[in-house]
Backbone and ligand atoms as CSV (ligand in chain L), in Angstrom:
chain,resi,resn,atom,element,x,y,z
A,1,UNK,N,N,0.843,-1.198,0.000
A,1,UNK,CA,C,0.000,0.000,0.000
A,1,UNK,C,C,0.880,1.250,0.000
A,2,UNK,N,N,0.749,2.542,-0.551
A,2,UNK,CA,C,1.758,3.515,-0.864
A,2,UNK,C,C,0.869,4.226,-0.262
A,3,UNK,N,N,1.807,5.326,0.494
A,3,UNK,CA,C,1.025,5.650,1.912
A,3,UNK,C,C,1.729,7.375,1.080
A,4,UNK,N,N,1.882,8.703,1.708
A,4,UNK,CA,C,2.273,10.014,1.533
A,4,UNK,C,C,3.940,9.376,1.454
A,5,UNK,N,N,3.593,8.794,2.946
A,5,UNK,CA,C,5.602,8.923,3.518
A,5,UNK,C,C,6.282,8.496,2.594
A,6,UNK,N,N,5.982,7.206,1.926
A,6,UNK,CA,C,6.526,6.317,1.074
A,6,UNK,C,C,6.969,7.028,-0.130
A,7,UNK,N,N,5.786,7.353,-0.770
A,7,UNK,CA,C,5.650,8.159,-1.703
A,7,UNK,C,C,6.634,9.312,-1.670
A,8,UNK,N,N,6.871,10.215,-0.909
A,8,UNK,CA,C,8.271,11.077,-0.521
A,8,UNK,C,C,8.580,10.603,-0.873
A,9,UNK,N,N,9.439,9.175,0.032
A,9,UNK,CA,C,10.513,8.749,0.257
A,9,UNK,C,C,11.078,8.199,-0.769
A,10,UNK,N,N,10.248,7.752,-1.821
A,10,UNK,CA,C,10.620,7.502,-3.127
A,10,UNK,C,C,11.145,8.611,-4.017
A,11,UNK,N,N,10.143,9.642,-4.134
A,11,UNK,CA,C,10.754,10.762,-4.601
A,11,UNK,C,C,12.192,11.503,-4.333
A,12,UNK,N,N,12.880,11.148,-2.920
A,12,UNK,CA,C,13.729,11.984,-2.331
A,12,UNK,C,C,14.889,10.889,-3.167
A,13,UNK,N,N,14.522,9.651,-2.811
A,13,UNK,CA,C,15.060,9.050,-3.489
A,13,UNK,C,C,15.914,9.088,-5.475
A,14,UNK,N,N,14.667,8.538,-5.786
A,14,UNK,CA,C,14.959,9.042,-7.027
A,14,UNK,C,C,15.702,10.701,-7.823
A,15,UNK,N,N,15.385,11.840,-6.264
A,15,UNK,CA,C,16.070,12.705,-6.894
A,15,UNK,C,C,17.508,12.700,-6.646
A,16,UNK,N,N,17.851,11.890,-5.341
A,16,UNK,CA,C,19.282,11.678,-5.292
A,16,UNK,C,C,20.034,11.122,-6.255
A,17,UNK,N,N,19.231,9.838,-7.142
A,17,UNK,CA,C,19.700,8.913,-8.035
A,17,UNK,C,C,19.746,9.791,-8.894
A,18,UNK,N,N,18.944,11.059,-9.563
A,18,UNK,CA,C,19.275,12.097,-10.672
A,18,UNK,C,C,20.554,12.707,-10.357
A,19,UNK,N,N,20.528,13.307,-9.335
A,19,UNK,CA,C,22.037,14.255,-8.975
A,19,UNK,C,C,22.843,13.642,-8.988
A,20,UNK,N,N,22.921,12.397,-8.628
A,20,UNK,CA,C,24.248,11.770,-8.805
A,20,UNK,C,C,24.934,11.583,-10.424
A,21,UNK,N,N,23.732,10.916,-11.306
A,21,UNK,CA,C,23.560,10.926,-12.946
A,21,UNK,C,C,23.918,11.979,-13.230
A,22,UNK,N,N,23.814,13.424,-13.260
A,22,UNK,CA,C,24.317,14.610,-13.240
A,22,UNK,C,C,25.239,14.599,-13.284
A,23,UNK,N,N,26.076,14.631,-11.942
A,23,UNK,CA,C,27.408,14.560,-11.617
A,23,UNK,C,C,28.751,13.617,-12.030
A,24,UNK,N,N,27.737,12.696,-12.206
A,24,UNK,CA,C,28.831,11.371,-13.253
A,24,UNK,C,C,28.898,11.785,-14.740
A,25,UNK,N,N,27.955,12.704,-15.252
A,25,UNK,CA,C,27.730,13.353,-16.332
A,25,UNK,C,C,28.618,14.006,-16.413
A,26,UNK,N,N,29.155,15.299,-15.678
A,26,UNK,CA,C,30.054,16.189,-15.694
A,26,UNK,C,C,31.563,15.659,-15.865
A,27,UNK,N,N,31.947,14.603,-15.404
A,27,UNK,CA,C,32.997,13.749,-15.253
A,27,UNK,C,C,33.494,13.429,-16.440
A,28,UNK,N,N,32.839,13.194,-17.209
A,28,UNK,CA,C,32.915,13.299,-18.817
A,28,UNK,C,C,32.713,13.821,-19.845
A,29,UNK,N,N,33.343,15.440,-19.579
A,29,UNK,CA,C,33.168,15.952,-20.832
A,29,UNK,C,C,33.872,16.072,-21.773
A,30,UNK,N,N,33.283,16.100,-22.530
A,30,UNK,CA,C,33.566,15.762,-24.111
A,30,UNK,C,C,35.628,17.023,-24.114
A,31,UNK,N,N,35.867,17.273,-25.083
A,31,UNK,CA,C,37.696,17.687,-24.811
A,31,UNK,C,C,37.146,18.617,-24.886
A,32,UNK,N,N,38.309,19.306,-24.034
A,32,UNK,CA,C,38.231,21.020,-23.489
A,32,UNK,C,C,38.583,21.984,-24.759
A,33,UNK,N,N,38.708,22.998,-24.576
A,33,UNK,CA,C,38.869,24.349,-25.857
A,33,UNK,C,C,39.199,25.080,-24.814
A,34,UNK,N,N,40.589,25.735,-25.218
A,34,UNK,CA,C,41.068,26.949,-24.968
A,34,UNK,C,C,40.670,27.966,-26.075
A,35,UNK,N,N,41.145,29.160,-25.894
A,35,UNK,CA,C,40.716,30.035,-27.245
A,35,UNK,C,C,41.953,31.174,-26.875
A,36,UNK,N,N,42.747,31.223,-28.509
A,36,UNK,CA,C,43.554,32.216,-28.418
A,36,UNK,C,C,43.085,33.176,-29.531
A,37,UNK,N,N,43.058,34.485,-28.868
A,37,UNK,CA,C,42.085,35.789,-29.567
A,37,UNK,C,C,43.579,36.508,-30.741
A,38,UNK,N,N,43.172,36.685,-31.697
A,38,UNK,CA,C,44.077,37.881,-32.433
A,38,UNK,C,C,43.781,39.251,-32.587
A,39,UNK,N,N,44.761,39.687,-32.205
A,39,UNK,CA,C,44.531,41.583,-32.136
A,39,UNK,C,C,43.588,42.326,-33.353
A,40,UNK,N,N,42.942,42.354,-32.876
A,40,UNK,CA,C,41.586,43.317,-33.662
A,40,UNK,C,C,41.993,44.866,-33.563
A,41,UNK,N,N,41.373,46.007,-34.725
A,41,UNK,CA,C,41.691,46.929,-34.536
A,41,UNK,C,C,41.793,47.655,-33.152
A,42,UNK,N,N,42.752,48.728,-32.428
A,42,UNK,CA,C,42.276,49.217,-30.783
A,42,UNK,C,C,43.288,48.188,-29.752
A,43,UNK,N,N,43.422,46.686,-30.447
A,43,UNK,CA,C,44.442,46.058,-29.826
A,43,UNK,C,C,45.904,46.295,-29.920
A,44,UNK,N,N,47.014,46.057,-28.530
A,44,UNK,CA,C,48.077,45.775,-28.828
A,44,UNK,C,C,48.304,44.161,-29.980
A,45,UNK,N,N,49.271,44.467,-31.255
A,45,UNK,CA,C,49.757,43.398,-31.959
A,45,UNK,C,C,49.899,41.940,-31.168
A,46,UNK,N,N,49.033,41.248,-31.081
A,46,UNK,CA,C,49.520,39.918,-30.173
A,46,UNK,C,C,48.221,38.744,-30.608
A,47,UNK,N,N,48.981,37.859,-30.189
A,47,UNK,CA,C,48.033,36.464,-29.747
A,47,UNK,C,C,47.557,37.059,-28.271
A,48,UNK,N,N,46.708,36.632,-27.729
A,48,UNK,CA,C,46.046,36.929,-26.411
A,48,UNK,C,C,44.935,35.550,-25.955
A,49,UNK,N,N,45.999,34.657,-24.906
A,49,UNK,CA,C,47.113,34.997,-24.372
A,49,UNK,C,C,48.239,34.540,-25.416
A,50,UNK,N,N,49.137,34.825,-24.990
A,50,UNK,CA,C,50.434,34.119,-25.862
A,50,UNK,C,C,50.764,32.645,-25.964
A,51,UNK,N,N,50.475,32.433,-24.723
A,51,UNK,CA,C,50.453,30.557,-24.380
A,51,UNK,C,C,49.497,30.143,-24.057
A,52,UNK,N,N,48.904,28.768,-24.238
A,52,UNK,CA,C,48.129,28.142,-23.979
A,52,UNK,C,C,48.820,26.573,-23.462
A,53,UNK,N,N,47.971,26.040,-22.030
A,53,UNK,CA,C,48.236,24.655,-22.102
A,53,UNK,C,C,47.252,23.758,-22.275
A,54,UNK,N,N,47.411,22.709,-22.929
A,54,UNK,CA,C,46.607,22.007,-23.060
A,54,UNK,C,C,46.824,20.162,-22.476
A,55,UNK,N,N,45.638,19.582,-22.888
A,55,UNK,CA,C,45.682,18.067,-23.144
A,55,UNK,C,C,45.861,17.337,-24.851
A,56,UNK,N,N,46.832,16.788,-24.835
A,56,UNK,CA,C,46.618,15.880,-26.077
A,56,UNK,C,C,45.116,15.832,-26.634
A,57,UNK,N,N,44.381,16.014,-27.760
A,57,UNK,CA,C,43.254,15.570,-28.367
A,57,UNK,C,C,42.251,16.816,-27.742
A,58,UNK,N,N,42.888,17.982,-27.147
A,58,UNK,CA,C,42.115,19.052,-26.732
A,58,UNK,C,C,42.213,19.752,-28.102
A,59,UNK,N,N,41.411,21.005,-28.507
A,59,UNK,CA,C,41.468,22.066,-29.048
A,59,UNK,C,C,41.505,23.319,-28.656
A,60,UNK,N,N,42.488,23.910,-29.641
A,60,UNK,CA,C,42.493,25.524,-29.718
A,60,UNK,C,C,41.729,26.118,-30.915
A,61,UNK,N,N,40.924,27.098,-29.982
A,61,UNK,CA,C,40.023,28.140,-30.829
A,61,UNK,C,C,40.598,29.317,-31.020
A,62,UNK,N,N,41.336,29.729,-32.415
A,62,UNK,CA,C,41.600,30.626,-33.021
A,62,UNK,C,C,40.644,32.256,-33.014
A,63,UNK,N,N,40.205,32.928,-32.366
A,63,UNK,CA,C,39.614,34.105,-32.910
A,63,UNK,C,C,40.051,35.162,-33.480
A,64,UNK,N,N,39.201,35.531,-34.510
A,64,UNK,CA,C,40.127,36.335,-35.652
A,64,UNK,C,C,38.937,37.750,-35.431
A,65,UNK,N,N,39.616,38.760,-35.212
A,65,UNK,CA,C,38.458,40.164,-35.235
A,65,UNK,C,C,38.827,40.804,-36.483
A,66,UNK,N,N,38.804,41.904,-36.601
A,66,UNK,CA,C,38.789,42.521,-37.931
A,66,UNK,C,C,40.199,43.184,-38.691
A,67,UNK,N,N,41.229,42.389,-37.901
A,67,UNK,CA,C,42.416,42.838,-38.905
A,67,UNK,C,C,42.752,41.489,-39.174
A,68,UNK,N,N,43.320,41.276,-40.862
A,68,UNK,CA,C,43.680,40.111,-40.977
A,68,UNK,C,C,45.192,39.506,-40.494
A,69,UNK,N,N,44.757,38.280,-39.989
A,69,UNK,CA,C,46.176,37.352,-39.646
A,69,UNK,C,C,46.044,36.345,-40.002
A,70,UNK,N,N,47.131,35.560,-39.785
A,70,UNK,CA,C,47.393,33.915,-40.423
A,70,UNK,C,C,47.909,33.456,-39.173
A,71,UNK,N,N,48.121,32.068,-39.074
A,71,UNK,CA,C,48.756,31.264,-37.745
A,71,UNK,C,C,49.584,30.093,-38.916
A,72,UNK,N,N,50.834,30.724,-38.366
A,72,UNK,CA,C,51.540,29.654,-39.313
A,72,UNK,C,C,52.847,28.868,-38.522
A,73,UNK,N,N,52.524,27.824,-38.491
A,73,UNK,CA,C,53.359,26.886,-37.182
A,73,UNK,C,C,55.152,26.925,-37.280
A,74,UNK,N,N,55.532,27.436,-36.978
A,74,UNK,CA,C,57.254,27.578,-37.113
A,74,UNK,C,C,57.635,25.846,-37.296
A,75,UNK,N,N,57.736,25.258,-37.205
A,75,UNK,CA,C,58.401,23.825,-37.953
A,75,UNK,C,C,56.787,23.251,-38.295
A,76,UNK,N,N,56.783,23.015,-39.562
A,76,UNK,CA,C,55.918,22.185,-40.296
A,76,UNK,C,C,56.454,20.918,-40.078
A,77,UNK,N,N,57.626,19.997,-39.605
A,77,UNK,CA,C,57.485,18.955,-39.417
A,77,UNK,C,C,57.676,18.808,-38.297
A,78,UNK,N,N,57.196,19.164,-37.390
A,78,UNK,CA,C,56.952,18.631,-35.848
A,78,UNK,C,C,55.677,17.815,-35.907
A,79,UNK,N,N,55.941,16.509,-35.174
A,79,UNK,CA,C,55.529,15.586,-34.852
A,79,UNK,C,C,53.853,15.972,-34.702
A,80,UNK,N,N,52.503,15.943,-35.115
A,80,UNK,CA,C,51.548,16.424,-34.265
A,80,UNK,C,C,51.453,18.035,-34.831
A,81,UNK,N,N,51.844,18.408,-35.716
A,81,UNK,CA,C,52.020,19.752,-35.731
A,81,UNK,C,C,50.032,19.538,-36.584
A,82,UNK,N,N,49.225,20.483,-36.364
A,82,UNK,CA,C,48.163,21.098,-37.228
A,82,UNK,C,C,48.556,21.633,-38.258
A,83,UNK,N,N,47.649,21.993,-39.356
A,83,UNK,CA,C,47.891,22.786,-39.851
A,83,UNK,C,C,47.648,24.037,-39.965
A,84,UNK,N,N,48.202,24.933,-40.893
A,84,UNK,CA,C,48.383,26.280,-40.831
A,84,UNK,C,C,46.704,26.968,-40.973
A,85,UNK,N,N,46.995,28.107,-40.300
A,85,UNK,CA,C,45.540,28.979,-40.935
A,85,UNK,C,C,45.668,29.660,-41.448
A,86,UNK,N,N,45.164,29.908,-42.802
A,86,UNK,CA,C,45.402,30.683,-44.119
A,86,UNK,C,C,44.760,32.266,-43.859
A,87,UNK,N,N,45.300,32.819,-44.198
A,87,UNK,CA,C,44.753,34.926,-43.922
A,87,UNK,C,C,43.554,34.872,-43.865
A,88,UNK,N,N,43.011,35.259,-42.963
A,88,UNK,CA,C,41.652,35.722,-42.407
A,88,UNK,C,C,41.363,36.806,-41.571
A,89,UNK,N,N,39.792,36.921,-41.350
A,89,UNK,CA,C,39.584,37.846,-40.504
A,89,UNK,C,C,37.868,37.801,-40.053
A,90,UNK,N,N,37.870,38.252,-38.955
A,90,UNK,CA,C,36.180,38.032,-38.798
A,90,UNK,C,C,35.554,37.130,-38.360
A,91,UNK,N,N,36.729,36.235,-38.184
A,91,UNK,CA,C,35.498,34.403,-37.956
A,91,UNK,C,C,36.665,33.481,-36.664
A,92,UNK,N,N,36.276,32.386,-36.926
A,92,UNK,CA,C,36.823,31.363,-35.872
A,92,UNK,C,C,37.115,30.466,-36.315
A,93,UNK,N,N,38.819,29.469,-36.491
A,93,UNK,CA,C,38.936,28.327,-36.496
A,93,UNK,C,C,39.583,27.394,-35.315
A,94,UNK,N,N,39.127,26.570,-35.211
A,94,UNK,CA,C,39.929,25.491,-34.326
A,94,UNK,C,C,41.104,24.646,-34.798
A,95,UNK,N,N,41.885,24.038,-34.108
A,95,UNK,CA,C,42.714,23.107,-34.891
A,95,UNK,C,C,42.816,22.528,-33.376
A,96,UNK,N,N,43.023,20.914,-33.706
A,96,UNK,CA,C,43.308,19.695,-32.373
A,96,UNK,C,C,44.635,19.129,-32.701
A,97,UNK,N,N,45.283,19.182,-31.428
A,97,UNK,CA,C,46.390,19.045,-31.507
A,97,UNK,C,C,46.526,17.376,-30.724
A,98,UNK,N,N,46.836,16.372,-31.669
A,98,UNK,CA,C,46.616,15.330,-30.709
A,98,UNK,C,C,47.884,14.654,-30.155
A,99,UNK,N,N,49.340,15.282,-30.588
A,99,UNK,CA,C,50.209,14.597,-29.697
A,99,UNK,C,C,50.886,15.960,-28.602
A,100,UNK,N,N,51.628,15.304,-28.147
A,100,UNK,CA,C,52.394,16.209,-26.722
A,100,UNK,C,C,53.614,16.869,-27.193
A,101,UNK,N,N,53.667,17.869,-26.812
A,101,UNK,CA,C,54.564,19.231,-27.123
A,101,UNK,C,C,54.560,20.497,-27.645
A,102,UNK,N,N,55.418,20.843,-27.630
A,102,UNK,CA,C,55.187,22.804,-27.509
A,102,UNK,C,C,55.126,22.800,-28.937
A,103,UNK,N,N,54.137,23.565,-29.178
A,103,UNK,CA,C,53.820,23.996,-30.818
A,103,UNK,C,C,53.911,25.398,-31.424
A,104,UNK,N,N,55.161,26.069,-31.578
A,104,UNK,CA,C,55.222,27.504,-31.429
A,104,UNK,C,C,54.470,28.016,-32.917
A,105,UNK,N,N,54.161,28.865,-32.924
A,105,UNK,CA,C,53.635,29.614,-34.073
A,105,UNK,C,C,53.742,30.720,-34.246
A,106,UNK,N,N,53.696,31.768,-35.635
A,106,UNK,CA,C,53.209,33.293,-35.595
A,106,UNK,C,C,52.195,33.249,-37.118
A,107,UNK,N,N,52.596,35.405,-37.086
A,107,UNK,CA,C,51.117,35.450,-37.591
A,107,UNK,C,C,52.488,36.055,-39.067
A,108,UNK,N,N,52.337,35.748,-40.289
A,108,UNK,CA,C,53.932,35.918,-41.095
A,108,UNK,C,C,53.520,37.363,-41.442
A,109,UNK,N,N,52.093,38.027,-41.249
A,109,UNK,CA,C,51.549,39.494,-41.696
A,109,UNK,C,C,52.275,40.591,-40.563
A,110,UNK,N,N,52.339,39.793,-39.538
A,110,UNK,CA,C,52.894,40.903,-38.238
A,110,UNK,C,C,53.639,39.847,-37.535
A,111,UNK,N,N,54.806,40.202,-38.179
A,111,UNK,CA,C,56.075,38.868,-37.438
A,111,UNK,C,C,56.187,39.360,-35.781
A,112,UNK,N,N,55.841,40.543,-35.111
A,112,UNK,CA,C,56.158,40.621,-33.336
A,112,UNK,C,C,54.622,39.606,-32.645
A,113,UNK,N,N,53.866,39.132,-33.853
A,113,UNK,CA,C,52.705,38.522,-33.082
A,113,UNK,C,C,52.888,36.215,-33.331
A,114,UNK,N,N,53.667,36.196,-32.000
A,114,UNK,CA,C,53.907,35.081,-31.583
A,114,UNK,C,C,53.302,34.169,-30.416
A,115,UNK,N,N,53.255,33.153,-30.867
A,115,UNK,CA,C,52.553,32.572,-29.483
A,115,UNK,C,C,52.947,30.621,-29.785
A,116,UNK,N,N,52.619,30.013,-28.624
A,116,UNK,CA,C,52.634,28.338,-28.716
A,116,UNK,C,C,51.621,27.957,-27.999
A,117,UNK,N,N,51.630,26.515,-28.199
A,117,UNK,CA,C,50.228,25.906,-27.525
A,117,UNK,C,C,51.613,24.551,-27.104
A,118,UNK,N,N,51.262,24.418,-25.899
A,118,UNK,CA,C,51.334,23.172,-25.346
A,118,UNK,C,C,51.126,22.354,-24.469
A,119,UNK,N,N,51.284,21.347,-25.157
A,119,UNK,CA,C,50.049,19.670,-25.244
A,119,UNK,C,C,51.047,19.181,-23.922
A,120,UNK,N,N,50.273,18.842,-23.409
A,120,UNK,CA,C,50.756,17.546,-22.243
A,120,UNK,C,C,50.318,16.369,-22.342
L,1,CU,CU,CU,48.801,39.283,-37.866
């Protein structure tokens, strides 16, 4: 017979069994994104920030505002290296970097704008 109490007690129940589902949820999220911004008009010349660290199989989000730049990886044959991002402006690319190590780069339009990403 299901009485009020029961009835709670089921409910209190089952909402514990949600929060927990929740929380085991969070435990697994999908790979992280950093985001490195490029100097838009009003900015100092730079990547912002300059470094990024990451995880193997994480991504970096490129943002590009309204002056054009490129991201072009200083050794094209490093192990894991992405590839390059061709002159743009205005939009967003990512690139995943899936092995470990420092990945230096610049922008070849404004050679003082340098930066690396690295993978652990
Ligand atoms: Cu540039």
């Amino acid at each position: 017979m299901w009485t009020m109490t029961s009835i709670r007690r089921m409910c209190i129940a089952l909402l514990g069994a949600l929060t927990l589902g929740c929380s085991s949820d969070s435990s697994t999220n999908p790979q992280n994104t950093s985001t490195i911004t490029a100097a838009g008009s009003g900015d100092a010349l730079a990547f912002s920030p300059q470094s990024v660290t990451i995880s193997a199989s994480d991504s970096v989000k490129f943002v590009f505002k309204d002056i054009t730049h490129n991201v072009v990886f200083d050794d094209p044959e490093q192990i894991g290296v992405p590839g390059d991002i061709v002159t743009v402006h205005d939009t967003t690319v990512s690139r995943t970097f899936t092995t470990a190590g420092t990945f230096a780069f610049h922008c070849t339009i404004h050679p003082v704008m340098t930066g690396h990403v690295v993978v652990q």
